[in-house]
N, CA, C and O atoms as a GROMACS GRO file, in nm:
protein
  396
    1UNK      N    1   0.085  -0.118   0.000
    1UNK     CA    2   0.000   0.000   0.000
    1UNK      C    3   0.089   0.124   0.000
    1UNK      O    4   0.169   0.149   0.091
    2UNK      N    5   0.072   0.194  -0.100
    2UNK     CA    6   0.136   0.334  -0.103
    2UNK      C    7   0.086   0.449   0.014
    2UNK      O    8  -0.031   0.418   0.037
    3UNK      N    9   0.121   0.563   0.094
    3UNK     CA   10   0.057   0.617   0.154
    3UNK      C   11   0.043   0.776   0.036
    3UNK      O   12   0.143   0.809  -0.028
    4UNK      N   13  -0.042   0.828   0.028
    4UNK     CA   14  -0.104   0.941   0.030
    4UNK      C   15  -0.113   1.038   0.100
    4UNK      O   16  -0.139   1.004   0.215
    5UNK      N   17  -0.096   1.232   0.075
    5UNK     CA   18  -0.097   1.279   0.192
    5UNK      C   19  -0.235   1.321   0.130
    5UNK      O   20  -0.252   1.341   0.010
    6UNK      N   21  -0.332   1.333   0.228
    6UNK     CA   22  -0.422   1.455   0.223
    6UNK      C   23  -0.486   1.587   0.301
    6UNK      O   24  -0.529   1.578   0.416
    7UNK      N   25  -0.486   1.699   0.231
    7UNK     CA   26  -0.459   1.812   0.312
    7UNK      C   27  -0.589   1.904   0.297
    7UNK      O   28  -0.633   1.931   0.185
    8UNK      N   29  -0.633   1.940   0.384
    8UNK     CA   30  -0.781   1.997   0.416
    8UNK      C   31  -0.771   2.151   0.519
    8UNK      O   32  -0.688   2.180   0.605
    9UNK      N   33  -0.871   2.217   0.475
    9UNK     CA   34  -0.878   2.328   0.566
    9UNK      C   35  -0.951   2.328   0.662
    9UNK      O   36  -1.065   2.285   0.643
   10UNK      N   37  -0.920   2.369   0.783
   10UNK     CA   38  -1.014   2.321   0.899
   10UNK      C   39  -0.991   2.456   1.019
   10UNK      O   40  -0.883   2.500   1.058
   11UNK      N   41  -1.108   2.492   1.054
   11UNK     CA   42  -1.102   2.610   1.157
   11UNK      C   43  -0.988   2.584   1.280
   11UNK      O   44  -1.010   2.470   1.322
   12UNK      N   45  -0.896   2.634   1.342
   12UNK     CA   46  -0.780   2.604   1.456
   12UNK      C   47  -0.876   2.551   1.578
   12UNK      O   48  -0.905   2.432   1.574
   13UNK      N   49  -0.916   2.612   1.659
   13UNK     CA   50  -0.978   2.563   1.749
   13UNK      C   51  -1.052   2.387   1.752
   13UNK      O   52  -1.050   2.308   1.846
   14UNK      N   53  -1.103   2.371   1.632
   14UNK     CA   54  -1.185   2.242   1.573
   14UNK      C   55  -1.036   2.160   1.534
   14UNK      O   56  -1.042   2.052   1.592
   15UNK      N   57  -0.981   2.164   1.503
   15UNK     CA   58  -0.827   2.116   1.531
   15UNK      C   59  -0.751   2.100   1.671
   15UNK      O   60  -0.735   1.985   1.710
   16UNK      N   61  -0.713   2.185   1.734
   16UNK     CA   62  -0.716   2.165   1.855
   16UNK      C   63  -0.803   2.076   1.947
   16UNK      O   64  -0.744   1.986   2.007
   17UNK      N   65  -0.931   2.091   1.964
   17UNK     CA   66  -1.013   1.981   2.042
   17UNK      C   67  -0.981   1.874   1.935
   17UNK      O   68  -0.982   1.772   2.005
   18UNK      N   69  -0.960   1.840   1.832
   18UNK     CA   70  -1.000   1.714   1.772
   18UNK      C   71  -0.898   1.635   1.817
   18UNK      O   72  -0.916   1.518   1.851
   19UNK      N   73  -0.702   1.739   1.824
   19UNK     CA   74  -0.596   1.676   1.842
   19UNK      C   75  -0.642   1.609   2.006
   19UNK      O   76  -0.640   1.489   2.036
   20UNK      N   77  -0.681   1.728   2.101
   20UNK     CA   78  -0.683   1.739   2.254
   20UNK      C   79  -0.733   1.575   2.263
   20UNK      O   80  -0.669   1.485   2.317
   21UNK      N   81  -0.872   1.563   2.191
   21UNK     CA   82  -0.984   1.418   2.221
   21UNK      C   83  -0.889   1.333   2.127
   21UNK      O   84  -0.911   1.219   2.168
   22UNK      N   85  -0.808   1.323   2.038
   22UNK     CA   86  -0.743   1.198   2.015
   22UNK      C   87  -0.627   1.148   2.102
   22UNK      O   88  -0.585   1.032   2.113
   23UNK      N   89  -0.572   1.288   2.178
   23UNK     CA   90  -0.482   1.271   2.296
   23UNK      C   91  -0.521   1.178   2.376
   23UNK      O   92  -0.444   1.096   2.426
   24UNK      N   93  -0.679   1.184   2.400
   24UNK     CA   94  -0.728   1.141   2.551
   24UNK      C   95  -0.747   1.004   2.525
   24UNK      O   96  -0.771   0.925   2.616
   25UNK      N   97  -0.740   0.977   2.432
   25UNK     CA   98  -0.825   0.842   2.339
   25UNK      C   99  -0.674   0.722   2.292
   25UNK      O  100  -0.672   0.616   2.228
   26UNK      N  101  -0.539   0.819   2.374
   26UNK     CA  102  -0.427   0.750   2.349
   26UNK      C  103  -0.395   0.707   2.121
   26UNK      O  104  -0.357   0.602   2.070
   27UNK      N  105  -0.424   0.815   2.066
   27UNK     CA  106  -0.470   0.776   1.919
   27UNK      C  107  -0.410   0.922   1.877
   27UNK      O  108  -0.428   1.029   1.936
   28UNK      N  109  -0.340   0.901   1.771
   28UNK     CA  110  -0.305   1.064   1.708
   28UNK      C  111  -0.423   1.089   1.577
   28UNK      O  112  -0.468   0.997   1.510
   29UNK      N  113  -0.451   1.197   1.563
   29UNK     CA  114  -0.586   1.238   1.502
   29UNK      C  115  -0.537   1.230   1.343
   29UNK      O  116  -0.603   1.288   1.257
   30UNK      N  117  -0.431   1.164   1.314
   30UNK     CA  118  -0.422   1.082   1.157
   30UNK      C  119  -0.485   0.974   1.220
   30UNK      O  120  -0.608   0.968   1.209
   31UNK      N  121  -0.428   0.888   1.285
   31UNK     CA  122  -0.449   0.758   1.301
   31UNK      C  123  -0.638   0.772   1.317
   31UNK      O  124  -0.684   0.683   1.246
   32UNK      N  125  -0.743   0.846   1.379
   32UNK     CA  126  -0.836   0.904   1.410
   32UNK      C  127  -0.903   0.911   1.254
   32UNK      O  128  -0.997   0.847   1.209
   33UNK      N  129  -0.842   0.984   1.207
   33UNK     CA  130  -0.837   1.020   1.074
   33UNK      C  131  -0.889   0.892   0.974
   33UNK      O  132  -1.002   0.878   0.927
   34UNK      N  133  -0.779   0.809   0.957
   34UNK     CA  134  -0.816   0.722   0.847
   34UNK      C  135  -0.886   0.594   0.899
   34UNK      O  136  -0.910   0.497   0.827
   35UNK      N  137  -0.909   0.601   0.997
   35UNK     CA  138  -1.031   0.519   1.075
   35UNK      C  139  -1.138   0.593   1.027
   35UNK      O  140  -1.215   0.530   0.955
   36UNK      N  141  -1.158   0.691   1.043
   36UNK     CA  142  -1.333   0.739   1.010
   36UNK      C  143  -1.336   0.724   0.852
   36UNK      O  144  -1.424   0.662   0.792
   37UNK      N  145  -1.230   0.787   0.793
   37UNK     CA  146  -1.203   0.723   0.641
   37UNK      C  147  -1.241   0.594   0.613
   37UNK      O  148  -1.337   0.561   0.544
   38UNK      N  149  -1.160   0.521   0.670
   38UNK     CA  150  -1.231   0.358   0.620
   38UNK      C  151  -1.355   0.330   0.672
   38UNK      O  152  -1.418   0.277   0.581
   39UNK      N  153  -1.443   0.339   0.796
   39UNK     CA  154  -1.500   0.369   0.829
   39UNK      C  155  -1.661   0.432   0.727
   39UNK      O  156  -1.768   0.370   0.733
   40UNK      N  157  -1.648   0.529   0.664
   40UNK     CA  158  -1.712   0.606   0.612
   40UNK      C  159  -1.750   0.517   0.452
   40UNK      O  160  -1.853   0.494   0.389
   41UNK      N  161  -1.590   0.482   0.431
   41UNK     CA  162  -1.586   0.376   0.267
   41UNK      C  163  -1.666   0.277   0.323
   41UNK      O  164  -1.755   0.236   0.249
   42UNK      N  165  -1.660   0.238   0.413
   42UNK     CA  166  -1.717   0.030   0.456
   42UNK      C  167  -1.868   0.068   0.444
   42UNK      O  168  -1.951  -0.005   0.390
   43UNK      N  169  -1.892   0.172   0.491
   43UNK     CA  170  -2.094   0.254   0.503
   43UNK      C  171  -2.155   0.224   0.406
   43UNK      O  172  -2.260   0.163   0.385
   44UNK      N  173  -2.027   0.310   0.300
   44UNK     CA  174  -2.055   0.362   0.152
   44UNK      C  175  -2.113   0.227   0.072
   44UNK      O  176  -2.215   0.224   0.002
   45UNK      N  177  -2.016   0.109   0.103
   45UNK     CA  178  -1.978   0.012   0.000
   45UNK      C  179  -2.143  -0.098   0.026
   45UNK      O  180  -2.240  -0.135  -0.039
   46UNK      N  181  -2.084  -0.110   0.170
   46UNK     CA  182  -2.242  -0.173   0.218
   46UNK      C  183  -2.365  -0.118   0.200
   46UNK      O  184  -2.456  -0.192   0.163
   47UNK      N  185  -2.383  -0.016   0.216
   47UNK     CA  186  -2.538   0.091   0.141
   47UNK      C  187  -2.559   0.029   0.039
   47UNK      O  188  -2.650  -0.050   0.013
   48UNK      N  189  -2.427   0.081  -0.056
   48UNK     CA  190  -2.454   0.032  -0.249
   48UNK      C  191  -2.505  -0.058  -0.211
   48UNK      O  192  -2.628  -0.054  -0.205
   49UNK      N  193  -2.445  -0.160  -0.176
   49UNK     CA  194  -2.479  -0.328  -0.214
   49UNK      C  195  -2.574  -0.370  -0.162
   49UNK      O  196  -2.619  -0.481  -0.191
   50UNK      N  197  -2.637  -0.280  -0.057
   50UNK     CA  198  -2.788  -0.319  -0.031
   50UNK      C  199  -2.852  -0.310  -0.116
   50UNK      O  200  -2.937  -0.395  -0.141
   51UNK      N  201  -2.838  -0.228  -0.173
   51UNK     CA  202  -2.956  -0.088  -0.222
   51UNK      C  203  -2.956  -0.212  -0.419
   51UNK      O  204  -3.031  -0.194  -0.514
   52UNK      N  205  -2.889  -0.275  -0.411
   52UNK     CA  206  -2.920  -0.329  -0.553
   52UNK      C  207  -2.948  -0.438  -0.486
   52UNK      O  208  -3.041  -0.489  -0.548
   53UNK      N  209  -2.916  -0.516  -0.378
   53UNK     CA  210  -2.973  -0.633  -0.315
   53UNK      C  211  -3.145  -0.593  -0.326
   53UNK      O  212  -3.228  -0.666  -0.381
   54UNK      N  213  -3.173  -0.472  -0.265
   54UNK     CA  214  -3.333  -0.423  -0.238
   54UNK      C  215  -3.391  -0.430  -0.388
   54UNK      O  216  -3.480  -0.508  -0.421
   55UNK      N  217  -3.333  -0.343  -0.471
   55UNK     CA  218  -3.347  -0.356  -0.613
   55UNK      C  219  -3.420  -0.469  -0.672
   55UNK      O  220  -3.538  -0.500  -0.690
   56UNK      N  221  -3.286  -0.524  -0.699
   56UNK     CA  222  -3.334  -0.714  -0.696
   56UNK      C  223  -3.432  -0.771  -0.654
   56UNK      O  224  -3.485  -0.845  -0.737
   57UNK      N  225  -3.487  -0.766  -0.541
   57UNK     CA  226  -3.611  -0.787  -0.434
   57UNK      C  227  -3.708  -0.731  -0.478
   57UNK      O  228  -3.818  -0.786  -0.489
   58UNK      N  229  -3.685  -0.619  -0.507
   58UNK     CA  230  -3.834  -0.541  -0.538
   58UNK      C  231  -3.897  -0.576  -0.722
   58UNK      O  232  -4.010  -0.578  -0.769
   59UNK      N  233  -3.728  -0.603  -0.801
   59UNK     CA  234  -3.783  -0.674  -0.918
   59UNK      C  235  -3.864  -0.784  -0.915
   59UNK      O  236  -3.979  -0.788  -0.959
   60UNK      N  237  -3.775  -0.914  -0.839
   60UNK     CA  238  -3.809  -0.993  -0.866
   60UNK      C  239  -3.970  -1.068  -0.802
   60UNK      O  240  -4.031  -1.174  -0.818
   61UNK      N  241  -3.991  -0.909  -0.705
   61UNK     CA  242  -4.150  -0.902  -0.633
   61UNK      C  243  -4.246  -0.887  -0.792
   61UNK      O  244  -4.331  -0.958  -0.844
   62UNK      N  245  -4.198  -0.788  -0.820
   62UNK     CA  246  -4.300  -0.717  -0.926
   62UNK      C  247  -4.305  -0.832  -1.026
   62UNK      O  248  -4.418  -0.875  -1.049
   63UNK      N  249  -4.191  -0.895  -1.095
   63UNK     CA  250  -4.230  -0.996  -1.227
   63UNK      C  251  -4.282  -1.089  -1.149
   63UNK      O  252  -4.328  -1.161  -1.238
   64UNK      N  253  -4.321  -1.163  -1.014
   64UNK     CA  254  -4.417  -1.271  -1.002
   64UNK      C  255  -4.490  -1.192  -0.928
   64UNK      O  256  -4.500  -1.269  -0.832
   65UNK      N  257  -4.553  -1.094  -0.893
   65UNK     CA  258  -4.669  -1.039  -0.892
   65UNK      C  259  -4.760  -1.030  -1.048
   65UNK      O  260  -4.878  -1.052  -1.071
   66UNK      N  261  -4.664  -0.995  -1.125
   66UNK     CA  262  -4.746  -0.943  -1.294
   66UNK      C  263  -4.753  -1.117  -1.332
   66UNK      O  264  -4.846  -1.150  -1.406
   67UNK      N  265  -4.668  -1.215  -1.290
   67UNK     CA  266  -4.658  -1.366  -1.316
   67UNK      C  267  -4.831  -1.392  -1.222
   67UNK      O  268  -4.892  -1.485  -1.275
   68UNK      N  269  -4.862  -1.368  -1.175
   68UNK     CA  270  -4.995  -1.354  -1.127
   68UNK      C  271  -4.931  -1.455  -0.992
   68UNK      O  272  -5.021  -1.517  -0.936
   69UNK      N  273  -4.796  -1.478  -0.935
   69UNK     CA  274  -4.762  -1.566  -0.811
   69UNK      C  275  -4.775  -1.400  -0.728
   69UNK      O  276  -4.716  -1.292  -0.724
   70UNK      N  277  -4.915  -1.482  -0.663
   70UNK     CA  278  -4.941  -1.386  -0.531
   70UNK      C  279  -5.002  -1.459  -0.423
   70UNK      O  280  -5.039  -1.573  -0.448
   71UNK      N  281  -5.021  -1.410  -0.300
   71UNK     CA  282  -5.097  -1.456  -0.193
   71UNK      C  283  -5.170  -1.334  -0.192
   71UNK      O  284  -5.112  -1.228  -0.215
   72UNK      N  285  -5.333  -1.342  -0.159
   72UNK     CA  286  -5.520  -1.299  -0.117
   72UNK      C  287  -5.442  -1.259   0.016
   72UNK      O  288  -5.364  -1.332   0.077
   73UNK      N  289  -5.478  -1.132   0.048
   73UNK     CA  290  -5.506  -1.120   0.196
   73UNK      C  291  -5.566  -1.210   0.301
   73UNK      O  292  -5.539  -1.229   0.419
   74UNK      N  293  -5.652  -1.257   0.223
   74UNK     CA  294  -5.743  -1.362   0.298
   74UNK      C  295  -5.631  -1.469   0.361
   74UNK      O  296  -5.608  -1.495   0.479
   75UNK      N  297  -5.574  -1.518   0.250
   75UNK     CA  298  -5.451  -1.626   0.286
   75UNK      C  299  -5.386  -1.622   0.351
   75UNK      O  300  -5.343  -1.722   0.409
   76UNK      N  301  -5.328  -1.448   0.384
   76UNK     CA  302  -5.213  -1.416   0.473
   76UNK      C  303  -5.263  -1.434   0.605
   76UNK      O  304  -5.210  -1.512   0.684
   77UNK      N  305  -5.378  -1.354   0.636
   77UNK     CA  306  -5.498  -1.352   0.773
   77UNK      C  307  -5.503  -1.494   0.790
   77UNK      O  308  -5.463  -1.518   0.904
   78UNK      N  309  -5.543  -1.628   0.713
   78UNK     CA  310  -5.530  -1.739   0.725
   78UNK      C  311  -5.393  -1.841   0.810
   78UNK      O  312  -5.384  -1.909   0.912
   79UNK      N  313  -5.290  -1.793   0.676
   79UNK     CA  314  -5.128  -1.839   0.758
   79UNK      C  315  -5.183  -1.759   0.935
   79UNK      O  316  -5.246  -1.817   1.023
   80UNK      N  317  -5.148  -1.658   0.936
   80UNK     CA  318  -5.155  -1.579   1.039
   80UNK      C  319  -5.212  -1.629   1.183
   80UNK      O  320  -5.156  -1.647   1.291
   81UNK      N  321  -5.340  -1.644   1.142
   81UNK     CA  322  -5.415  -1.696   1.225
   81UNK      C  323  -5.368  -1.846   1.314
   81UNK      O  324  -5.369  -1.874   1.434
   82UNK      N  325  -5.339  -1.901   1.227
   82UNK     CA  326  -5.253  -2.075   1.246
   82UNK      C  327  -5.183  -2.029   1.272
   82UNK      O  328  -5.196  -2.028   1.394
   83UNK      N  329  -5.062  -1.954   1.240
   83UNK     CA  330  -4.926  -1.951   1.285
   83UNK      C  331  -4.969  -1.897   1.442
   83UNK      O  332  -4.934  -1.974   1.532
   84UNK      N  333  -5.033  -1.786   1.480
   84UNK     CA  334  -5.034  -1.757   1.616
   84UNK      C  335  -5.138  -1.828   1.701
   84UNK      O  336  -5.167  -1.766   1.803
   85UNK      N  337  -5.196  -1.935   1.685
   85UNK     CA  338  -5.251  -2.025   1.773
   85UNK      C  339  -5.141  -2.116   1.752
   85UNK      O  340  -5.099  -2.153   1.861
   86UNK      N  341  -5.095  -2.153   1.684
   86UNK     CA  342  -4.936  -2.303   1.729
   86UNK      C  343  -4.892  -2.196   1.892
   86UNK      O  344  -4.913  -2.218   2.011
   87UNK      N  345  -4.835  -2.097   1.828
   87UNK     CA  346  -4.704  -2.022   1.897
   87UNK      C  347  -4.825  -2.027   2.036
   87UNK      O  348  -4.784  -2.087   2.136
   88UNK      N  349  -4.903  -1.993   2.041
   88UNK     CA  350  -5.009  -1.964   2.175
   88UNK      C  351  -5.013  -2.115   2.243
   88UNK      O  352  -5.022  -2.128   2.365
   89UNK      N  353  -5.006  -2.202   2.172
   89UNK     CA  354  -5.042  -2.337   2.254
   89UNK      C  355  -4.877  -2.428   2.283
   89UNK      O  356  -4.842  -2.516   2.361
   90UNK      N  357  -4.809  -2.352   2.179
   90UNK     CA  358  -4.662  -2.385   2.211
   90UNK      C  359  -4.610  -2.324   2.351
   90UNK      O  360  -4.546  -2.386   2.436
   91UNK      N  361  -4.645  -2.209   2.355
   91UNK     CA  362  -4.645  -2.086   2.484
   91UNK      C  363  -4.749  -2.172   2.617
   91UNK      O  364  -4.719  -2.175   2.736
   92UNK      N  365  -4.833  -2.214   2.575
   92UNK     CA  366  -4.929  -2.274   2.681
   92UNK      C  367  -4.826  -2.404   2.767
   92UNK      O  368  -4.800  -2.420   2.886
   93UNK      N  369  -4.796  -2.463   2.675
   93UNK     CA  370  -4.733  -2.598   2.693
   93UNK      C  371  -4.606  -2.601   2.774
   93UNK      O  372  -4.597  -2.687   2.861
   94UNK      N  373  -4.524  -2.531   2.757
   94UNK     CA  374  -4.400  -2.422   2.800
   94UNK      C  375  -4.426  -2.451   2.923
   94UNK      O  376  -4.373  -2.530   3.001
   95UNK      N  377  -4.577  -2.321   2.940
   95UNK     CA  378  -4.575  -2.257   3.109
   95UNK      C  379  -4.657  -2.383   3.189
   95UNK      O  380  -4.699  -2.367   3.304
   96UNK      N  381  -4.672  -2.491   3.125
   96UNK     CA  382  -4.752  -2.590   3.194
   96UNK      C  383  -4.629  -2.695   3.219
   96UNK      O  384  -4.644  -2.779   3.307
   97UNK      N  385  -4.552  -2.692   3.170
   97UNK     CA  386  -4.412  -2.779   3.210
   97UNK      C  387  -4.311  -2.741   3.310
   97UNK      O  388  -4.231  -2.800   3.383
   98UNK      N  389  -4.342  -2.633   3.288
   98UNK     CA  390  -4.258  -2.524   3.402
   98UNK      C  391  -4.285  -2.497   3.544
   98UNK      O  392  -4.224  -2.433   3.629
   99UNK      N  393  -4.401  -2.568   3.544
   99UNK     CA  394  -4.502  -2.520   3.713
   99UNK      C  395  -4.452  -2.674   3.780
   99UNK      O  396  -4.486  -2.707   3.893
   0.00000   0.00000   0.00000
């Protein structure tokens, strides 16, 4: 890895506290520095790659929605319904083993 310098304008005082709090933090405010740098890239990189992960998702919602693969509300209220009477009698069974 090659190093790079990079050089920025920054009010003195906002320099000063930044050096003062990397003092306290045992860290010199480069080292401070290209932590929030990488930091900031890792955000960047992971966002993107959601954001076409979501993409993807939301395509591949829409062509089997227009594919006519859907679930009726009715169906969902249906799953629903079953799924939270198991979990309720699973929960029952639990606190009746437990006494």
């Amino acid at each position: 890895m090659t190093d790079a310098t990079f050089t920025f304008r920054v009010e003195e005082d906002l320099k000063q506290a930044f050096a003062s709090a990397a003092r306290s933090r045992d860290r010199s405010g480069a080292q401070l520095l290209r932590d929030f740098m990488r930091d900031f890239v890792r955000e960047q990189r992971e966002t993107a790659q959601y954001d076409v992960w979501f993409k993807a998702q939301v395509r591949a919602g829409l062509k089997a929605a227009d594919a006519g693969d859907v679930t009726s509300a009715k169906e969902v209220e249906a799953e629903a319904h079953a799924w939270r009477k198991r979990t309720l009698a699973a929960m029952n069974r639990k606190e009746r083993s437990s006494r």
